[in-house]
C-alpha positions as CSV (number, residue, x, y, z in Angstrom):
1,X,163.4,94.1,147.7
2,X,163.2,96.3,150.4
3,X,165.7,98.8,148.7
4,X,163.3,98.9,145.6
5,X,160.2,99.1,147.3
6,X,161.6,102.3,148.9
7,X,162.4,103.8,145.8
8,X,159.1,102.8,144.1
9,X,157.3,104.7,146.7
10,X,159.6,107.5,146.6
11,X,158.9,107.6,142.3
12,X,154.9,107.5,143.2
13,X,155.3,110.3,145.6
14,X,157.0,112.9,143.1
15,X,154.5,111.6,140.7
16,X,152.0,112.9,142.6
17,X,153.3,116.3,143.7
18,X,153.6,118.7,141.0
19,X,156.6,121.1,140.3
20,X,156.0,124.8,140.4
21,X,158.6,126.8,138.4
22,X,159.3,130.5,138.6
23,X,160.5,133.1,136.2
24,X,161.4,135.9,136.5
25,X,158.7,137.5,134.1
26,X,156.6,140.1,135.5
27,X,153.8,139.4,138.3
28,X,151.5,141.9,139.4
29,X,148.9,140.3,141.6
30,X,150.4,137.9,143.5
31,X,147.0,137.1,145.0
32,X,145.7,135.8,142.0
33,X,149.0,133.6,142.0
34,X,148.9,132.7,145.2
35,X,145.5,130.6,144.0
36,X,147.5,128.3,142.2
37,X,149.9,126.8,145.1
38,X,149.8,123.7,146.8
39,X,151.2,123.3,150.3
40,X,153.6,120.4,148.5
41,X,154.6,122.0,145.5
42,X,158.0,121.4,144.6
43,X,159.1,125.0,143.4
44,X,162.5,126.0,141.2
45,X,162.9,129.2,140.7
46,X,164.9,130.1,137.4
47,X,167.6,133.0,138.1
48,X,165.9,136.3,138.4
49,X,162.5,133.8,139.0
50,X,163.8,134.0,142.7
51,X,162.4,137.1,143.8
52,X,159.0,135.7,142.8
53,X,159.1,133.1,145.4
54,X,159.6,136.2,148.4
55,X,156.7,137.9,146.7
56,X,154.4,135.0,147.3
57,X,155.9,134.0,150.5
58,X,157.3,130.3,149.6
59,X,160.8,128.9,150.3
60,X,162.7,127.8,146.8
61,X,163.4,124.1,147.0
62,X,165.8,124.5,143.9
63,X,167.3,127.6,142.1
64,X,168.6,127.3,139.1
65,X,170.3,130.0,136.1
66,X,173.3,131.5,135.1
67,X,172.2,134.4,137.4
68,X,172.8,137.6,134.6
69,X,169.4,139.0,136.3
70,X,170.5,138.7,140.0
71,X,173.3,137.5,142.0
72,X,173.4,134.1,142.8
73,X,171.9,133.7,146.0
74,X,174.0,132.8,149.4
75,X,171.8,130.4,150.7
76,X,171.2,126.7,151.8
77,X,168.9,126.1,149.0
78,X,170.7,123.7,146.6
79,X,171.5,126.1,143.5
80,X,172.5,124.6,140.0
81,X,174.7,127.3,138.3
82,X,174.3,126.8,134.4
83,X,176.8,128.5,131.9
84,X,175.6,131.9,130.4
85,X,176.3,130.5,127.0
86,X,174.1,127.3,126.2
87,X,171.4,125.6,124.2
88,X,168.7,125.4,127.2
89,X,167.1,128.6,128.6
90,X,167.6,128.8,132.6
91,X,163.4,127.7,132.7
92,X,164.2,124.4,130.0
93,X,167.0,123.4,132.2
94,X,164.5,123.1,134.8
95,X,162.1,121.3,133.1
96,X,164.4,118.5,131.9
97,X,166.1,118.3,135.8
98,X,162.8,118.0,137.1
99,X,161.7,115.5,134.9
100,X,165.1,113.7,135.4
101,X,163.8,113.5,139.0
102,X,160.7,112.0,138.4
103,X,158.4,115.2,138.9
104,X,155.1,114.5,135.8
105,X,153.1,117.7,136.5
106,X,153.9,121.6,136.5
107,X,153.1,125.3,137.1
108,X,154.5,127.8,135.6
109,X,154.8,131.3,136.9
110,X,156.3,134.0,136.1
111,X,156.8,133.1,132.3
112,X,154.4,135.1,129.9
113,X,155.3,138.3,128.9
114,X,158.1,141.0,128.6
115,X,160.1,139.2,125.4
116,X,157.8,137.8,122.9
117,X,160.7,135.3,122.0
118,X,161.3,134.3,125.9
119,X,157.3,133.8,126.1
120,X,156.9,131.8,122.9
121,X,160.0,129.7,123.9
122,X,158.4,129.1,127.2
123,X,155.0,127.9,125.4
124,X,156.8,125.2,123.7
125,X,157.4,123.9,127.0
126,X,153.9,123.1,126.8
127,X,154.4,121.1,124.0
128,X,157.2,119.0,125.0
129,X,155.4,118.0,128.3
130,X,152.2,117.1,126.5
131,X,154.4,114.9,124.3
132,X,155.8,113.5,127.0
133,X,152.2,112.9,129.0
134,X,153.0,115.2,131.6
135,X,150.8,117.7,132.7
136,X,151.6,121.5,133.0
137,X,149.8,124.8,133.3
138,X,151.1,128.4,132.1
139,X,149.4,131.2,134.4
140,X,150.3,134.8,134.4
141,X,148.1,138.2,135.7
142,X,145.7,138.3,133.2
143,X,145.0,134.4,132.3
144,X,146.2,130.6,132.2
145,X,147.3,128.6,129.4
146,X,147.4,124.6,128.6
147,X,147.6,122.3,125.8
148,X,144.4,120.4,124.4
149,X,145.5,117.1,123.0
150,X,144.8,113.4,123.9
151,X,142.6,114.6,127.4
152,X,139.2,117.5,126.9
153,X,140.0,120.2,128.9
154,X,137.1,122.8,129.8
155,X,136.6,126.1,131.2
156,X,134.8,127.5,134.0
157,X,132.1,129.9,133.8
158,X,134.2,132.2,136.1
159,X,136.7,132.6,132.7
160,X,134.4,134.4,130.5
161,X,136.8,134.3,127.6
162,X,139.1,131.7,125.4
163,X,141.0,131.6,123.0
164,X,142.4,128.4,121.3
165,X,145.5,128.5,119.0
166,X,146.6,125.8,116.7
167,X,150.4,125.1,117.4
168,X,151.2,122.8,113.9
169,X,149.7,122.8,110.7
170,X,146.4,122.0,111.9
171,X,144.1,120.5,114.6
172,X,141.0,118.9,113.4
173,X,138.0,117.0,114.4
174,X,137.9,119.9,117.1
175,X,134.7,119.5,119.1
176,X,133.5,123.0,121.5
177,X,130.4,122.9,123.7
178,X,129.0,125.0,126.5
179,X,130.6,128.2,124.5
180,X,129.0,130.8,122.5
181,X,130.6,129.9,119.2
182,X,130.4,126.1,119.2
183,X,131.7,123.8,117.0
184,X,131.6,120.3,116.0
185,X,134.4,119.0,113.9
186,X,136.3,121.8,113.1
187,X,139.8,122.5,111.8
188,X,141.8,125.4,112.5
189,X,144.9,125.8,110.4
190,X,148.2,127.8,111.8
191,X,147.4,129.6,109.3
192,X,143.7,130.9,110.2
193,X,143.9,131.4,113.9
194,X,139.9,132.3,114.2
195,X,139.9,130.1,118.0
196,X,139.9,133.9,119.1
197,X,138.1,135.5,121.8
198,X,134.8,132.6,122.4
199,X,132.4,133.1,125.5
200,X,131.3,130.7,128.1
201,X,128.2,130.5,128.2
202,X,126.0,131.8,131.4
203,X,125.2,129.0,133.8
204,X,127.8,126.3,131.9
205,X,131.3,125.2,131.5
206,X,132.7,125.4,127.8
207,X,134.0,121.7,126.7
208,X,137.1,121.3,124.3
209,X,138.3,118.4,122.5
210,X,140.7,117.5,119.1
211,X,140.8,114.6,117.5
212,X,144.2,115.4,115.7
213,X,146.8,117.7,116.5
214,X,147.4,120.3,119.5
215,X,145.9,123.4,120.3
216,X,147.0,126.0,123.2
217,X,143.8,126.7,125.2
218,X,144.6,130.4,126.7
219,X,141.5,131.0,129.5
220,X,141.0,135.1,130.2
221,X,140.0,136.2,133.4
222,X,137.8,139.1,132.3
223,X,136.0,140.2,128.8
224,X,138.1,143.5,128.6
């Protein structure tokens, strides 16, 4: 009983503390990053990912990657080499270990940008944790990105623009308030993205909901 009880707790705490995961994507204002950590973040950096953790100043707890970016690292970190040839990208990989560890919310850094196809791989992430009830945010220099499903999500005044893009078919019964373009049981197809480029409204906070399907909430830091 004891035994169990010990791991029980152990589960609770990881479910608590939230992973951070680096790539190795550009980042230009590590300030603005820097706003996202937690003292207890768990933090993996993925290959090349690594020299974002010396940039904002925080020890790796994992490292993972088939390290074609930079050479694998001589240090007492615990390092998971992966093969160069496989199904999982390095930032995957570290997704599904820290899930196999018990880990149920995420950052990402480090993740957005350079390839389109490494960026839109690393958005489906999104989807895959949101399926799976975790939670997980996507931040890079110029704005942060999360799924709207099951849970309203909002955004602050200090974002003065969002976007919203459908990732299936469709979302319906999609509710926005607080926003300059509201809406009240909307649809938006994958085929009609027009979620583009709404305004928070002066004083409020911009409310999002869908009653079916997913969208990817993308909140911009300035109007330019």
């Amino acid at each position: 009983m004891g035994n169990e009880a010990t791991e029980s707790e152990a589960m609770g705490k990881k479910e608590n503390r939230r992973c951070l995961i680096l790539g190795q994507a550009e980042i230009k204002d590590y300030e603005t990053m820097r706003r996202y950590l937690r003292p207890d973040d768990y933090v993996v950096c993925c290959d090349g990912g690594f020299r974002h953790a010396e940039g904002l100043g925080i020890p790796a707890d994992l490292i993972v990657g088939d390290f074609d970016s930079i050479e694998k690292p001589e240090l007492d970190t615990e390092i998971i080499v992966l093969p160069r040839e496989k199904d999982d990208t390095d930032s995957v990989f570290a997704v599904k270990e820290c899930l196999r560890r018990g880990y149920q919310s995420f950052l990402f850094l480090g993740v957005i940008g350079q390839r389109l196809d490494h960026t839109l791989g690393n958005l489906s992430i999104l989807l895959m944790l949101d399926t799976l009830g975790c939670k997980a945010l996507m931040a890079d220099d110029l704005s942060e990105m999360e799924i709207v499903s099951r849970r309203p999500a909002s955004v602050p005044e200090r974002f003065p623009l969002f976007s919203l893009i459908c990732t299936g078919e469709e979302a319906s019964g999609i509710e926005i308030t607080g926003a300059k373009y509201p809406l009240s049981g909307g649809r938006i197809t994958a085929e009609y993205q027009y979620g583009i480029s709404n305004e928070v409204l002066p004083g409020q906070e911009a409310r999002i909901s869908v009653r079916e399907g997913r969208l990817l909430l993308i909140r911009l830091r300035n109007a330019s």
